[in-house]
N, C-alpha and C positions, 0 to 999 in steps of 0.2 A: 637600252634596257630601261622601262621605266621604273620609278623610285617608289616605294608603298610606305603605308602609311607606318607600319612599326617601324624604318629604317629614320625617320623623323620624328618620331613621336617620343616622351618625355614619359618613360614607364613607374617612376615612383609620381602616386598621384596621391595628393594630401588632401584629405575630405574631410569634411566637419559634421557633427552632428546637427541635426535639424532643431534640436534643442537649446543648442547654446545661445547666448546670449547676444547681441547685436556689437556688444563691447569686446564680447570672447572674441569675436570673428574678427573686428577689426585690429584687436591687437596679435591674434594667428596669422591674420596678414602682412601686417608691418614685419614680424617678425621672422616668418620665411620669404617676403621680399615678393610678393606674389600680390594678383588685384584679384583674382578669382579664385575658385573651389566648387567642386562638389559637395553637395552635402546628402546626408546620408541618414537614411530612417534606425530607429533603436535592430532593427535587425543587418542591417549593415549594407544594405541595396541603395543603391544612388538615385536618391526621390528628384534631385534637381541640383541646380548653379546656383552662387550669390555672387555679386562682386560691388567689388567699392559702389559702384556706378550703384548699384540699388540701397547701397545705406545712403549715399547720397540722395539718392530721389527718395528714398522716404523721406528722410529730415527734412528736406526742401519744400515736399508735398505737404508735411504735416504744416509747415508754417505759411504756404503762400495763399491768397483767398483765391473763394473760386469765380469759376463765372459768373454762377447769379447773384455773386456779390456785387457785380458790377452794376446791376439794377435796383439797387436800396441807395436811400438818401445817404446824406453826406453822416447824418445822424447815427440813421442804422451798420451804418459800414463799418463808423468807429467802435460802437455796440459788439459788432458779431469781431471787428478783428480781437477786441478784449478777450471776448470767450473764447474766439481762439487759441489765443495767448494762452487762456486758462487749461483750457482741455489739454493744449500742446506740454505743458511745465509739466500738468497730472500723469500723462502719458510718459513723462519722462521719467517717473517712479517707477511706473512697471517695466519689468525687463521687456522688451520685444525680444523676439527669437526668431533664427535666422529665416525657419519656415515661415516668419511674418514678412518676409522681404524677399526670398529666393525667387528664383522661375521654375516654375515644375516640370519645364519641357528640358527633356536629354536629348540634344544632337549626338548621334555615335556612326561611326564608320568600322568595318570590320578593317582587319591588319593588313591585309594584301587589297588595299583600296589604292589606286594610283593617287600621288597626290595631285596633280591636274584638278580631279575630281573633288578634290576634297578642298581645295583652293577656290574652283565652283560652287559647291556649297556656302564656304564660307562669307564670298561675296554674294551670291544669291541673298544667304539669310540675314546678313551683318553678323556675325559670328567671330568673334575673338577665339574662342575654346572649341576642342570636338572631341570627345570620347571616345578612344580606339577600345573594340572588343574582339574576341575571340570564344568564339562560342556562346556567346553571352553574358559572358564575363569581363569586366573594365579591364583593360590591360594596359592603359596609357591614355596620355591626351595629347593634343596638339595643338601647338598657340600661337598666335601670329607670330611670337619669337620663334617656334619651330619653320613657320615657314618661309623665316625671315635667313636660316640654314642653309634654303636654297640657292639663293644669290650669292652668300658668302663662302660656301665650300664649291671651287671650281667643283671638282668632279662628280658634285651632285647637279650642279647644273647644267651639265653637258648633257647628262642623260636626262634633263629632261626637255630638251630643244628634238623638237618632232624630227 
């Protein structure tokens, strides 16, 4: 009997608003112990993902120089990294909001999805998260901790050896 996707999946799923704040997010995270989330438009539909890894790459992006930095003298280099400096500290007054770092793309699989398949996906896409639905509506997600389930509960594992 193969295993689907609702018998693995983690049905309380905690979303954020696409509004909040970069700080809001990371301290919602620390705080339910979580690296990711949906996050969610003012009418309450799942616009996309954020996770550590993208507050990370933004802070990193905003300070590292770019390529065509590499082609200015030693002069101009020190120049543009200053203003970076500068524009980075200014930016650091404005709130960023999480819609300023999310991913707008939702990976979802419906509930009766074999997890084989969804194991495939997940390695195809590099995918941590996947959004289980039901009619079109979120009903749960699944994270590499869910499918990390499979190995550790014999009798899920059993039924999923061909």
């Amino acid at each position: 009997m193969t295993v689907l996707a609702r018998e693995i999946m983690t049905p309380s799923v905690k979303a954020v608003p696409q509004s909040w704040t970069m700080d809001q997010f990371t301290r919602f995270l620390t705080d339910h112990e979580i690296t990711g989330s949906p996050v969610i438009n003012d009418e309450g539909r799942i616009v996309g993902i954020a996770t550590l890894k993208d507050v990370a790459e933004f802070r990193w992006s905003s300070s590292r120089p770019s390529d065509a930095e590499q082609q200015l003298t030693p002069e101009e280099q020190q120049e543009a990294r200053r203003l970076r400096m500068f524009i980075f500290e200014e930016m650091g007054k404005l709130p960023v909001e999480v819609r300023d770092i999310m991913t707008p793309i939702v990976v979802s699989v419906a509930e009766d999805t074999p997890v084989r398949e969804i194991a495939d996906l997940m390695m195809e896409e590099h995918l941590h998260r996947i959004f289980v639905t039901h009619e079109g509506e979120v009903t749960g997600i699944i994270t590499t901790y869910d499918m990390l389930k499979l190995i550790s509960d014999n009798s899920l594992t059993q039924r999923c050896l061909p």
